[in-house]
C-alpha positions, 0 to 999 in steps of 0.5 A, a space after each residue: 112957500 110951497 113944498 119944493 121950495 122948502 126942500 130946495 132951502 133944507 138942502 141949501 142949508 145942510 149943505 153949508 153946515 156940511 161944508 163949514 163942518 168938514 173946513 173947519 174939523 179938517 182944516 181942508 178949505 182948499 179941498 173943501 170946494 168939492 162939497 160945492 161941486 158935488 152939490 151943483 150936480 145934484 141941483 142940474 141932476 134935479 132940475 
């Protein structure tokens, strides 16, 4: 795999523990959706 794709996966990855860390210590799954959010405009933003 090239090097892009291997940052791209990294991100993709941090970001779901990012996500199940903050749902499940917060007990927040409903708000938790921002996390998502915020990471579908960093990848247009990049892309």
């Amino acid at each position: 795999m090239d090097k892009k794709r291997i940052v791209n996966w990294t991100i993709a990855v941090i970001v779901a523990i990012v996500y199940l860390t903050v749902s499940i210590a917060f007990e927040s799954w409903a708000y938790s959706w921002i996390i998502w959010v915020v990471y579908a405009i960093y990848r247009f933003i990049v892309k």
